[in-house]
N, CA, C and O atoms as a Maestro MAE file, in Angstrom:
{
 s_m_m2io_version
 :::
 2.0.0
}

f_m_ct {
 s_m_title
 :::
 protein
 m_atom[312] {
  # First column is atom index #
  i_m_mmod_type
  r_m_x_coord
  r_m_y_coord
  r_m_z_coord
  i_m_residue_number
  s_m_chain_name
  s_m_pdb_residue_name
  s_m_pdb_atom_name
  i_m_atomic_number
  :::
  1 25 -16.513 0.111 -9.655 1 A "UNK " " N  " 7
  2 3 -16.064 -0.755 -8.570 1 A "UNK " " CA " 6
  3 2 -14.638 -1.248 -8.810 1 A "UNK " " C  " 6
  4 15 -14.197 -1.576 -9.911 1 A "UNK " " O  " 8
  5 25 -13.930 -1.264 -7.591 2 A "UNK " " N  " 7
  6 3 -12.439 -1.828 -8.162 2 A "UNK " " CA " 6
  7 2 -12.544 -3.939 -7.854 2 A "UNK " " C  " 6
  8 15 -13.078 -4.746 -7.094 2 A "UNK " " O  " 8
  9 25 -11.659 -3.898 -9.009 3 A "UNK " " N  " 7
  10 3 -11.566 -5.188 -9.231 3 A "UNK " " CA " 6
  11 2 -10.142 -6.138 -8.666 3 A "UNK " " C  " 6
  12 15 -9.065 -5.898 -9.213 3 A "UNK " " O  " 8
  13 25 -10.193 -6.988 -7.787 4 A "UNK " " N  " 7
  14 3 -9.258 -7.452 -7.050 4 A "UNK " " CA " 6
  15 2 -8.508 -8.608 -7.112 4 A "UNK " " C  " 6
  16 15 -8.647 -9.664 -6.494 4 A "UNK " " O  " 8
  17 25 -7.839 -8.331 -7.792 5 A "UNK " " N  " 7
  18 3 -6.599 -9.552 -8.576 5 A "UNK " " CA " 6
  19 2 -6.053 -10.578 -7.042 5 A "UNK " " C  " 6
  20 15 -5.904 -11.799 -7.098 5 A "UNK " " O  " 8
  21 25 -5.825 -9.731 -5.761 6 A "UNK " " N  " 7
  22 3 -5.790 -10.815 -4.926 6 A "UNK " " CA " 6
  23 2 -6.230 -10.500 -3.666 6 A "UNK " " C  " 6
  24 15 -5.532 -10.161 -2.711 6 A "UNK " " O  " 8
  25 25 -7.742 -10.664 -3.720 7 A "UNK " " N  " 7
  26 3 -8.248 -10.492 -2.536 7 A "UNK " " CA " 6
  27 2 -9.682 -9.426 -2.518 7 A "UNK " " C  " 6
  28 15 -10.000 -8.520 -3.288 7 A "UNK " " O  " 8
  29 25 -10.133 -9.791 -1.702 8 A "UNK " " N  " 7
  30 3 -11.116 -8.320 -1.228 8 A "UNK " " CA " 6
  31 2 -10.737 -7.260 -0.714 8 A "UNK " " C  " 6
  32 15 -10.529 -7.119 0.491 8 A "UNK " " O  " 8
  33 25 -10.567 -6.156 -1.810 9 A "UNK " " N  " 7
  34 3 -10.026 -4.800 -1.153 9 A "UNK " " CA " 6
  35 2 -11.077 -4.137 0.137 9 A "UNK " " C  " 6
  36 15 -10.651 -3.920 1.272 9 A "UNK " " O  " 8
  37 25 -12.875 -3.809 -0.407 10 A "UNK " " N  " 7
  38 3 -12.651 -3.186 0.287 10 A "UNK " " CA " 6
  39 2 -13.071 -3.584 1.843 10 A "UNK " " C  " 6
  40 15 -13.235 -2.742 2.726 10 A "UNK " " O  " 8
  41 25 -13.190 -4.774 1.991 11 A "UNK " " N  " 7
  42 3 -13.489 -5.553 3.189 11 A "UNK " " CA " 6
  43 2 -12.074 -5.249 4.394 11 A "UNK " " C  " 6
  44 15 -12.301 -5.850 5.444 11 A "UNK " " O  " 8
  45 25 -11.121 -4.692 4.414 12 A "UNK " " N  " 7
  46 3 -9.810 -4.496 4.841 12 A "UNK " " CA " 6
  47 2 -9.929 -3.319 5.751 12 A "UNK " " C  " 6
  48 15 -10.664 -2.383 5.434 12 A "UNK " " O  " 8
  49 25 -9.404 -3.314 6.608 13 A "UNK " " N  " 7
  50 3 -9.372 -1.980 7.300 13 A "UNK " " CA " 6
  51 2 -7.978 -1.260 6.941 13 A "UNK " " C  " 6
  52 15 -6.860 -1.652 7.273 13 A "UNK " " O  " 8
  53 25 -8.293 -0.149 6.208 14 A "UNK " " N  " 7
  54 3 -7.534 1.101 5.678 14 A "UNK " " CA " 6
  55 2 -6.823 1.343 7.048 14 A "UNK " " C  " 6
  56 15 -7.316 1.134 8.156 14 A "UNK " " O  " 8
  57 25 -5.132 1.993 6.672 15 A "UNK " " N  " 7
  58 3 -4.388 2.989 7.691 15 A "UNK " " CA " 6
  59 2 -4.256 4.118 7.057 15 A "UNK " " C  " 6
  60 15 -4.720 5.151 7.539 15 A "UNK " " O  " 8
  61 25 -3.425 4.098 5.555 16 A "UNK " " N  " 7
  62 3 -3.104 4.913 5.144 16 A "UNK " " CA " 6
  63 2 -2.921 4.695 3.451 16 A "UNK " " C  " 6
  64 15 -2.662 3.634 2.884 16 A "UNK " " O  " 8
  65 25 -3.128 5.975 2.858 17 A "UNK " " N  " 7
  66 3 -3.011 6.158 1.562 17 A "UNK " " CA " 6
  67 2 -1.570 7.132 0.823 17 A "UNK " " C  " 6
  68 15 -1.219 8.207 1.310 17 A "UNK " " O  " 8
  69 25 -0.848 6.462 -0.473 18 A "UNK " " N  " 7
  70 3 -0.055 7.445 -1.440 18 A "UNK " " CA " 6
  71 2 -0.422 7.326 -2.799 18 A "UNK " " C  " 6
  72 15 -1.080 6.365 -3.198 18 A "UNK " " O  " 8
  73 25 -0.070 8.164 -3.476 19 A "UNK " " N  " 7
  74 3 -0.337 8.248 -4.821 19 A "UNK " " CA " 6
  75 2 0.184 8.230 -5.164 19 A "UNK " " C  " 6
  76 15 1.148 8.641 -4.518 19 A "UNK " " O  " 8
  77 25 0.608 7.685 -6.968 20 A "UNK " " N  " 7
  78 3 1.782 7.697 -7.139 20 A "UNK " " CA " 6
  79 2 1.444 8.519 -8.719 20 A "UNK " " C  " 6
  80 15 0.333 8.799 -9.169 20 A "UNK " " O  " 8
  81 25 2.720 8.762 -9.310 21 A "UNK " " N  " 7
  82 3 2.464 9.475 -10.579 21 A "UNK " " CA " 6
  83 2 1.515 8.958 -12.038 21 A "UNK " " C  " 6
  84 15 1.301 9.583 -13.076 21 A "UNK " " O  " 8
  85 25 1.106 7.671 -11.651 22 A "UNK " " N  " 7
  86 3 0.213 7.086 -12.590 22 A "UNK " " CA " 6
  87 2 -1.148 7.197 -12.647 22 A "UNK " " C  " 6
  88 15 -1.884 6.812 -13.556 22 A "UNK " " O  " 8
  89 25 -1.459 7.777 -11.564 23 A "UNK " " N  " 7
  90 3 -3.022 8.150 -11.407 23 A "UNK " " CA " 6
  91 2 -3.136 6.682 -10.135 23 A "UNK " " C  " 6
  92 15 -4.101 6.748 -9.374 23 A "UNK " " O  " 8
  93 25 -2.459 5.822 -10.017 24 A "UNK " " N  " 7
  94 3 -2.562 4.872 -9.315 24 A "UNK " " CA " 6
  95 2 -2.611 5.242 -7.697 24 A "UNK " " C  " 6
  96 15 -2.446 6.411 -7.347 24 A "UNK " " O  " 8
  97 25 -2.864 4.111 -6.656 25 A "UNK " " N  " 7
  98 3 -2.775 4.385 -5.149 25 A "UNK " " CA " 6
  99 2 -2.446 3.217 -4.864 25 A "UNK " " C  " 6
  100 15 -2.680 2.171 -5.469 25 A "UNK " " O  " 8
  101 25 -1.533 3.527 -3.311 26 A "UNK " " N  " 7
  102 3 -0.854 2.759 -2.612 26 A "UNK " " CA " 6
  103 2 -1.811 2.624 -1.331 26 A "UNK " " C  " 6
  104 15 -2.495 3.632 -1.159 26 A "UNK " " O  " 8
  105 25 -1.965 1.819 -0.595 27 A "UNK " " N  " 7
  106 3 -2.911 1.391 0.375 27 A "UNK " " CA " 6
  107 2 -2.068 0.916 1.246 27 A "UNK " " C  " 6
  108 15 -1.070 0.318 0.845 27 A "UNK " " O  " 8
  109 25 -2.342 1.115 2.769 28 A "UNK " " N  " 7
  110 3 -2.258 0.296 3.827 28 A "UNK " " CA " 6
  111 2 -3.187 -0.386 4.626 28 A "UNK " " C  " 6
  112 15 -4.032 0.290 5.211 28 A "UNK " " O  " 8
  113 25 -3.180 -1.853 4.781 29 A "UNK " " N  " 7
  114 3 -3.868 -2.014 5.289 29 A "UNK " " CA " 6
  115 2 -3.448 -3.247 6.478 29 A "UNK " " C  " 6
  116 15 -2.707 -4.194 6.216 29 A "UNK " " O  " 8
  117 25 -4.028 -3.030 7.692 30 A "UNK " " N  " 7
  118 3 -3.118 -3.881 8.943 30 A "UNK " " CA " 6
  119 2 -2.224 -5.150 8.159 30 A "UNK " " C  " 6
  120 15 -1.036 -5.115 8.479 30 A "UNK " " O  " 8
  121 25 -2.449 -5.848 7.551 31 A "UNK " " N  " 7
  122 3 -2.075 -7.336 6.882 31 A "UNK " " CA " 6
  123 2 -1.351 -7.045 5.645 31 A "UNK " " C  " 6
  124 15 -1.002 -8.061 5.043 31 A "UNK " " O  " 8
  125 25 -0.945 -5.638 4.958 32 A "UNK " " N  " 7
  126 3 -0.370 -5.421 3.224 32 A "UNK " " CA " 6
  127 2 -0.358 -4.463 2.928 32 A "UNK " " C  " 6
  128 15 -1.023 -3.614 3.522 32 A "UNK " " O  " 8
  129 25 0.316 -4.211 2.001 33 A "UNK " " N  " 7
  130 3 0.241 -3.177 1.038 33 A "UNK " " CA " 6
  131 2 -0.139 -3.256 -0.143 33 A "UNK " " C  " 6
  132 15 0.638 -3.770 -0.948 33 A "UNK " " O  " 8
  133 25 -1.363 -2.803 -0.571 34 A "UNK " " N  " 7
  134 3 -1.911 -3.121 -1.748 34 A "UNK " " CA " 6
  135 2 -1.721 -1.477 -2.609 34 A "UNK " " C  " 6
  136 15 -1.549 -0.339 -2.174 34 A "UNK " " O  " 8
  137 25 -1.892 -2.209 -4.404 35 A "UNK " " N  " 7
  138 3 -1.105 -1.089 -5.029 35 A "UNK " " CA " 6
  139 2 -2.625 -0.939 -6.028 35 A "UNK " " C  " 6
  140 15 -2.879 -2.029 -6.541 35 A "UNK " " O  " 8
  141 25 -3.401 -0.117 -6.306 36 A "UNK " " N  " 7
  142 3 -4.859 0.278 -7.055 36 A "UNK " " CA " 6
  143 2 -4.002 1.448 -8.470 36 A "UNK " " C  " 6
  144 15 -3.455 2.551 -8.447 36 A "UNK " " O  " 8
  145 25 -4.246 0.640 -9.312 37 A "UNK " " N  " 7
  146 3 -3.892 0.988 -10.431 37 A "UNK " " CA " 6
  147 2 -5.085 1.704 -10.772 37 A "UNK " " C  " 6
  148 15 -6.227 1.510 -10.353 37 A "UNK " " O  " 8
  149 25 -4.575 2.753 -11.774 38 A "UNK " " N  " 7
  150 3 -5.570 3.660 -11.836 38 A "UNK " " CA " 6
  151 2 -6.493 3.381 -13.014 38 A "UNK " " C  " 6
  152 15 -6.909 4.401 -13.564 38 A "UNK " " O  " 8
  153 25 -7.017 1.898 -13.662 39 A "UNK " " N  " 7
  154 3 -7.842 0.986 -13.592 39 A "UNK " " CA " 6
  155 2 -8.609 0.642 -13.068 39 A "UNK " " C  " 6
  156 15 -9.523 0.396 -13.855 39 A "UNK " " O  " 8
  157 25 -8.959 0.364 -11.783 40 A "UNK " " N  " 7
  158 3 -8.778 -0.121 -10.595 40 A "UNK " " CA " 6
  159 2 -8.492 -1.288 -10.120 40 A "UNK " " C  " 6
  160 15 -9.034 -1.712 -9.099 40 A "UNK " " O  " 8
  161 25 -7.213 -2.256 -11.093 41 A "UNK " " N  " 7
  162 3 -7.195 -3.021 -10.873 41 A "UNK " " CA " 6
  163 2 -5.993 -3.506 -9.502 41 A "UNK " " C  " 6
  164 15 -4.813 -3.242 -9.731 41 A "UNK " " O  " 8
  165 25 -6.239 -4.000 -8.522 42 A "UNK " " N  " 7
  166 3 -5.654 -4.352 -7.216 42 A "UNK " " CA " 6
  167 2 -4.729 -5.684 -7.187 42 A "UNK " " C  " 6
  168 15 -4.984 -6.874 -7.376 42 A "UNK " " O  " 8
  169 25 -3.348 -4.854 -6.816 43 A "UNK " " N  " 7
  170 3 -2.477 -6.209 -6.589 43 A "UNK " " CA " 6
  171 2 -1.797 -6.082 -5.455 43 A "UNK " " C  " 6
  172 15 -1.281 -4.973 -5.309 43 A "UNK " " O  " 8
  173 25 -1.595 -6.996 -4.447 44 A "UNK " " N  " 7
  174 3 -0.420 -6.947 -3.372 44 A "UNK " " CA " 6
  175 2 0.241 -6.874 -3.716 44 A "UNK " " C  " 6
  176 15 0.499 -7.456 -4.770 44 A "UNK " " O  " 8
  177 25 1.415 -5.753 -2.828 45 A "UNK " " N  " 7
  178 3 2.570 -4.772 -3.275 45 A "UNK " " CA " 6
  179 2 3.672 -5.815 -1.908 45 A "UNK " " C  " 6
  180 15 4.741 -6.157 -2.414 45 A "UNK " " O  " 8
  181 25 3.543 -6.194 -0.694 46 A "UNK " " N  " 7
  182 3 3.887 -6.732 0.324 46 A "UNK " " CA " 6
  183 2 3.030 -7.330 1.282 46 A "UNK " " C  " 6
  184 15 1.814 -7.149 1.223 46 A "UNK " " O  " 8
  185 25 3.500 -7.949 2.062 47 A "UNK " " N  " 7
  186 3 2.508 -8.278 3.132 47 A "UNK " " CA " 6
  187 2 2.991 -8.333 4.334 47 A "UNK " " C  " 6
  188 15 3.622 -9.341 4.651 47 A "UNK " " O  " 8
  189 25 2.781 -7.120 5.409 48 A "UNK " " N  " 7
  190 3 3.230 -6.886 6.471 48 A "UNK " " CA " 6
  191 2 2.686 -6.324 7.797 48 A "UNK " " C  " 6
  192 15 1.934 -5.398 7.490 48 A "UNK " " O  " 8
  193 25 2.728 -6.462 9.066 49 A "UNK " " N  " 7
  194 3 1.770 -6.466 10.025 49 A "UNK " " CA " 6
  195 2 2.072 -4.733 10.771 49 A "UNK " " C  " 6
  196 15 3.089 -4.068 10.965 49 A "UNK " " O  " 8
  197 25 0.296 -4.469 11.073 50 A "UNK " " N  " 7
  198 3 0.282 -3.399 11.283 50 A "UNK " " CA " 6
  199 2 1.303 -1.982 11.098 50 A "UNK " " C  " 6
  200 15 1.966 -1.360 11.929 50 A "UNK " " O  " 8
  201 25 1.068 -1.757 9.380 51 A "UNK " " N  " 7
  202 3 1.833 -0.600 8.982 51 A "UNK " " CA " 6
  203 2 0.531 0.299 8.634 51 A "UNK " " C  " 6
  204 15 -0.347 0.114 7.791 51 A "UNK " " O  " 8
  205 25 0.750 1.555 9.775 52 A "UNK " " N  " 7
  206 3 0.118 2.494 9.683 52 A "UNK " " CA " 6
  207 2 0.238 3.884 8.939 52 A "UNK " " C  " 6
  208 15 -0.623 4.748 8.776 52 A "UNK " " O  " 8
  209 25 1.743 3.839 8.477 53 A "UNK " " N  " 7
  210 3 2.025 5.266 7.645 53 A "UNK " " CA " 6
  211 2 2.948 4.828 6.397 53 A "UNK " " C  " 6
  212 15 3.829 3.979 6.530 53 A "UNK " " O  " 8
  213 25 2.715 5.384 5.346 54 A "UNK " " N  " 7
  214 3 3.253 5.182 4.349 54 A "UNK " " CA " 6
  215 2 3.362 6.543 2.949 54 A "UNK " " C  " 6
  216 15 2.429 7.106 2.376 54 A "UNK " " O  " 8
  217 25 4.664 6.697 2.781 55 A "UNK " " N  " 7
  218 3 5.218 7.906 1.691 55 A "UNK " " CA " 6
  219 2 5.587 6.711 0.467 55 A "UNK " " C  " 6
  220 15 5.418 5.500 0.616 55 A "UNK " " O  " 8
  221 25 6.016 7.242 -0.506 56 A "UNK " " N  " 7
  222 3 6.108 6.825 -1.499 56 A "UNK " " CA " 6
  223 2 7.195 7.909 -2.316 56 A "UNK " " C  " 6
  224 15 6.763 8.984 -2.732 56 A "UNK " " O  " 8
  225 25 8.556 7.542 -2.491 57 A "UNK " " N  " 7
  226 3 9.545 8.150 -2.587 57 A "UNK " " CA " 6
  227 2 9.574 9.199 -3.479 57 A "UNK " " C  " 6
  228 15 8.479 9.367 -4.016 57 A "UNK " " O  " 8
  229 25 10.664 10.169 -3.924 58 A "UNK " " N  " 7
  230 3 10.152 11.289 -5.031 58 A "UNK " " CA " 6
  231 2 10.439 10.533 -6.472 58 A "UNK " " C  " 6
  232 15 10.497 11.372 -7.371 58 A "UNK " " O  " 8
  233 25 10.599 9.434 -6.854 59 A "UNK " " N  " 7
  234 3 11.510 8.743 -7.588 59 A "UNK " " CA " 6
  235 2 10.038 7.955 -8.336 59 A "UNK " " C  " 6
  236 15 9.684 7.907 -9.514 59 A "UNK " " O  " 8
  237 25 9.318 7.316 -6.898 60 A "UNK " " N  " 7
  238 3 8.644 6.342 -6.825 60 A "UNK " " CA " 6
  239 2 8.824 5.041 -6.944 60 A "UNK " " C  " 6
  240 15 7.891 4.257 -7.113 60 A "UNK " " O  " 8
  241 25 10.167 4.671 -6.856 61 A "UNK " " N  " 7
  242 3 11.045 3.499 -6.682 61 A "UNK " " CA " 6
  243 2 10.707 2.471 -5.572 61 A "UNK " " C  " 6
  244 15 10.909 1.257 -5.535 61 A "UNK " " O  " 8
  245 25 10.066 3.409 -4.577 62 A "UNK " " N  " 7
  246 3 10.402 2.721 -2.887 62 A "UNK " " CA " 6
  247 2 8.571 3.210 -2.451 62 A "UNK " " C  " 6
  248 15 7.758 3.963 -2.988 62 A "UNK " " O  " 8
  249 25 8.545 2.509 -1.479 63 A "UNK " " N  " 7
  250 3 7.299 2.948 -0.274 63 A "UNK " " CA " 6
  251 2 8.092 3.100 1.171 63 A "UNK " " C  " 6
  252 15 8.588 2.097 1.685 63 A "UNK " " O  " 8
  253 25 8.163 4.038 1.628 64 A "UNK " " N  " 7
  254 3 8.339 3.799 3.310 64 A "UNK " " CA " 6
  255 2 6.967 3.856 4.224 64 A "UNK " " C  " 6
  256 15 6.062 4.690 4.248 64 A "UNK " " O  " 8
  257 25 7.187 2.534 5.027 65 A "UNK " " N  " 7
  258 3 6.087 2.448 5.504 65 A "UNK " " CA " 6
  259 2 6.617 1.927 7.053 65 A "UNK " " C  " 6
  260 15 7.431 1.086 7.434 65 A "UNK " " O  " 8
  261 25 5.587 3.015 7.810 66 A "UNK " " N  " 7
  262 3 5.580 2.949 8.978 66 A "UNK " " CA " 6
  263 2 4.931 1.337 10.035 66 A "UNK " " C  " 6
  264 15 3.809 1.090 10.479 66 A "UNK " " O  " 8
  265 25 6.158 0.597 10.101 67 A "UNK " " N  " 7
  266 3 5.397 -0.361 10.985 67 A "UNK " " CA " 6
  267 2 5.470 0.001 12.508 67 A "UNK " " C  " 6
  268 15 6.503 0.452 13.003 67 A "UNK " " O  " 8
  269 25 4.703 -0.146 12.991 68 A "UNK " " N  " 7
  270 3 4.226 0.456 14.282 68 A "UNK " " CA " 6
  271 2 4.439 -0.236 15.152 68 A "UNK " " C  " 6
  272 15 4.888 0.150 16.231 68 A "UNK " " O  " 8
  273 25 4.134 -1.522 14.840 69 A "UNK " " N  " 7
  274 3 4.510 -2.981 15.970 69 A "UNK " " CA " 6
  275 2 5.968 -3.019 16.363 69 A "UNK " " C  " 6
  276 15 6.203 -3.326 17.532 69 A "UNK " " O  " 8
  277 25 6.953 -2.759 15.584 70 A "UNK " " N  " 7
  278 3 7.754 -2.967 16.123 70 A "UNK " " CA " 6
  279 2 8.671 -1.594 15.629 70 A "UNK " " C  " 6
  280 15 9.819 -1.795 15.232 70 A "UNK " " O  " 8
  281 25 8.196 -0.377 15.663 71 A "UNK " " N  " 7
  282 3 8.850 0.930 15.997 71 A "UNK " " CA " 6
  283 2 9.797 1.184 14.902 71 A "UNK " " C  " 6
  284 15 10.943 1.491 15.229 71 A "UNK " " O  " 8
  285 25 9.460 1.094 13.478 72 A "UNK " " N  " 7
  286 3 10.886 0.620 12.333 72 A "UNK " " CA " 6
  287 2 10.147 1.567 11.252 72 A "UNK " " C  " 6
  288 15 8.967 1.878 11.415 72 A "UNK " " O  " 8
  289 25 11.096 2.128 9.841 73 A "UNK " " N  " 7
  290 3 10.356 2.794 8.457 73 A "UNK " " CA " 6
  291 2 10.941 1.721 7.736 73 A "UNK " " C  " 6
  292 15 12.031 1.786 7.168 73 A "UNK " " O  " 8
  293 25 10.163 0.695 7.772 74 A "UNK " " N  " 7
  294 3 10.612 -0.152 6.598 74 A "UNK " " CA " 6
  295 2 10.479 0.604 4.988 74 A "UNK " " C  " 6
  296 15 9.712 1.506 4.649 74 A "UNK " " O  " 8
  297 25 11.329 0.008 4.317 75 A "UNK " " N  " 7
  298 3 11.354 0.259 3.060 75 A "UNK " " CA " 6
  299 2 11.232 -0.565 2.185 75 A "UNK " " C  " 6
  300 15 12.083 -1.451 2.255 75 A "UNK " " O  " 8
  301 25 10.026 -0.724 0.798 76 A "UNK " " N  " 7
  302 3 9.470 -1.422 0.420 76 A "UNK " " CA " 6
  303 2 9.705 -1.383 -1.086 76 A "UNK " " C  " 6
  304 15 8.827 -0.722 -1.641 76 A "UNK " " O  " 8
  305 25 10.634 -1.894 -1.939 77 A "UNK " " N  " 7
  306 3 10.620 -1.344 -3.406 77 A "UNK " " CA " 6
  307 2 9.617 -1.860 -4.028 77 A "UNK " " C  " 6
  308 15 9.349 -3.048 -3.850 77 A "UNK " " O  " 8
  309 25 8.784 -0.980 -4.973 78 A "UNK " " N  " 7
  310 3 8.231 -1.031 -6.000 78 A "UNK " " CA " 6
  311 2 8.026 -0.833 -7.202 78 A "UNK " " C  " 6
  312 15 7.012 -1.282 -7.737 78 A "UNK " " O  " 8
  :::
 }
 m_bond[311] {
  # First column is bond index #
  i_m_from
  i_m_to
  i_m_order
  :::
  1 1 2 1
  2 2 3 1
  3 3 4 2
  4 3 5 1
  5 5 6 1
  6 6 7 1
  7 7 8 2
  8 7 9 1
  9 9 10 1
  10 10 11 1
  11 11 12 2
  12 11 13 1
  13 13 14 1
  14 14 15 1
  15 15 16 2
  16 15 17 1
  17 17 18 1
  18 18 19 1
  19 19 20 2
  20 19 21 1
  21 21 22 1
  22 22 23 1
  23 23 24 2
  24 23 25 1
  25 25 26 1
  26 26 27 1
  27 27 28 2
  28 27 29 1
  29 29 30 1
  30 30 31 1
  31 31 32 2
  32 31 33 1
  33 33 34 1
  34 34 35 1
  35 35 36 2
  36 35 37 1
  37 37 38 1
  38 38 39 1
  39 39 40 2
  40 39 41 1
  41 41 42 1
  42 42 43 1
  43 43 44 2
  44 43 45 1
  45 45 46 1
  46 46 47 1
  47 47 48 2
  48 47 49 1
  49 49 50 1
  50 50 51 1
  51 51 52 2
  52 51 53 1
  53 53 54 1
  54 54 55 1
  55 55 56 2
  56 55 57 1
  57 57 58 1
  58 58 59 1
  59 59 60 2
  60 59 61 1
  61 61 62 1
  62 62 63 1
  63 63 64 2
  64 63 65 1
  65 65 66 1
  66 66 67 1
  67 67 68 2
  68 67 69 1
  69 69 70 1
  70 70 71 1
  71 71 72 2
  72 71 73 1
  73 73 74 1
  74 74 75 1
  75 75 76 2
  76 75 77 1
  77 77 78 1
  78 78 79 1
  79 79 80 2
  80 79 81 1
  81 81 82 1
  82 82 83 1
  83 83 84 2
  84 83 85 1
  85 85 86 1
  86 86 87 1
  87 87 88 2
  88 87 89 1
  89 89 90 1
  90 90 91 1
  91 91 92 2
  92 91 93 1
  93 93 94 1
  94 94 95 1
  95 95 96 2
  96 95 97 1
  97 97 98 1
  98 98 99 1
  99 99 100 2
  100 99 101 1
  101 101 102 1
  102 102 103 1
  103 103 104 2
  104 103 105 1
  105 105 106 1
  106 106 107 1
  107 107 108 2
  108 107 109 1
  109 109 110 1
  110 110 111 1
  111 111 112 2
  112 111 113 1
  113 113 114 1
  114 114 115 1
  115 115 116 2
  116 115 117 1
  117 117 118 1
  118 118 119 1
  119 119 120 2
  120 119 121 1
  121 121 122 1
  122 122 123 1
  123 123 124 2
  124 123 125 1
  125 125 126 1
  126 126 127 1
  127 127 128 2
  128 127 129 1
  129 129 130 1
  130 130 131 1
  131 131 132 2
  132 131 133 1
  133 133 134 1
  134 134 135 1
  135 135 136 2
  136 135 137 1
  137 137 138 1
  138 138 139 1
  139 139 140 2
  140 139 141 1
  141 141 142 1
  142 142 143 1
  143 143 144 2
  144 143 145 1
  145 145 146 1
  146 146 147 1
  147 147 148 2
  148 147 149 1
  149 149 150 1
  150 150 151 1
  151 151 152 2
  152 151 153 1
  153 153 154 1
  154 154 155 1
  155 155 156 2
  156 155 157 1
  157 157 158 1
  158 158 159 1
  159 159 160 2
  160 159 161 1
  161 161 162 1
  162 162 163 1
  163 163 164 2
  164 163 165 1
  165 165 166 1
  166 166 167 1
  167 167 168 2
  168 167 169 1
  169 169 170 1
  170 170 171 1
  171 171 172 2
  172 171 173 1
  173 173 174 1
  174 174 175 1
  175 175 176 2
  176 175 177 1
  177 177 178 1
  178 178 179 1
  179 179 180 2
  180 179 181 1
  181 181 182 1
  182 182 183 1
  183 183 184 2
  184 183 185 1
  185 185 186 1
  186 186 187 1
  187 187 188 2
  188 187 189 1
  189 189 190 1
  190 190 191 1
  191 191 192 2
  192 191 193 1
  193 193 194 1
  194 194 195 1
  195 195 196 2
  196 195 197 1
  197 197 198 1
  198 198 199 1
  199 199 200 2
  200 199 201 1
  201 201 202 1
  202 202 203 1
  203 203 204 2
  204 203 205 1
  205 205 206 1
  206 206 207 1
  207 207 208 2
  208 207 209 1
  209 209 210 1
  210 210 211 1
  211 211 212 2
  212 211 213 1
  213 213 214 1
  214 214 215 1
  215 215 216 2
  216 215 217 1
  217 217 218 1
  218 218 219 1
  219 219 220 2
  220 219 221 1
  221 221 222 1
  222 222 223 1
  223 223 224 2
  224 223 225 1
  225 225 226 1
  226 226 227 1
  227 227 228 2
  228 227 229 1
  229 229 230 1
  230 230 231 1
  231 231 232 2
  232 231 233 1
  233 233 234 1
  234 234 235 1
  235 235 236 2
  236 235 237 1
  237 237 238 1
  238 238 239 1
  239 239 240 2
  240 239 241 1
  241 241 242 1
  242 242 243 1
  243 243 244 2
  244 243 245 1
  245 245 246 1
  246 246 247 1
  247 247 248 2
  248 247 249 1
  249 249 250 1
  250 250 251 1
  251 251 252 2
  252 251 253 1
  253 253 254 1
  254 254 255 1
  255 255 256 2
  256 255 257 1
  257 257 258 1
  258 258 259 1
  259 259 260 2
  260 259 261 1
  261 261 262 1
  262 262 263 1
  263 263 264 2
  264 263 265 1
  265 265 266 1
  266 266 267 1
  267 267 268 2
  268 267 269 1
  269 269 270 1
  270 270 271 1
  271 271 272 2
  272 271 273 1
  273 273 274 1
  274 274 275 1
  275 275 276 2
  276 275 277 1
  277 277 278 1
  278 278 279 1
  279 279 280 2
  280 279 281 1
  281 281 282 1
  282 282 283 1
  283 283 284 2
  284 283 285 1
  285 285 286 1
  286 286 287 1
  287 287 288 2
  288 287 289 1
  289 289 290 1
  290 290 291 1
  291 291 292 2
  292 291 293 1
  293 293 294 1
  294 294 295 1
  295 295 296 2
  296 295 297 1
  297 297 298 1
  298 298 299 1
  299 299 300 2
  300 299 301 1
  301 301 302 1
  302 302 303 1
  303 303 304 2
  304 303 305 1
  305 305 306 1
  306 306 307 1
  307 307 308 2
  308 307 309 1
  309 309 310 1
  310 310 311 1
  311 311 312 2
  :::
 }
}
């Protein structure tokens, strides 16, 4: 079971998923971006409204994430 440093993960409604080179995952979910260490331990990465798509750079420096509400690829360092 993953364990949630801030919040109830899996009570959230999922948009989208990245992986990153740690065995870890990046999550979207309408209200954040949460980051699942490949532990499974869960920390908010941002907190931002309805972002439905999200890459995760070749670097892994950055997240671009699609906010939808207002038509933008925000960019999110991590």
């Amino acid at each position: 079971p993953l364990e949630g440093e801030d919040g109830p993960p899996a009570s959230q409604k999922l948009f989208a998923v990245a992986s990153d080179r740690a065995g870890g995952w990046y999550v979207s979910t309408y209200e954040s971006l949460l980051h699942v260490s490949a532990a499974g331990r869960i920390r908010t990465v941002a907190t931002c409204e309805d972002c439905r798509g999200i890459a995760l750079s070749p670097n892994g420096s950055a997240l671009f994430v699609a906010d939808y509400s207002n038509n933008k690829i925000r960019r999110v360092e991590v």
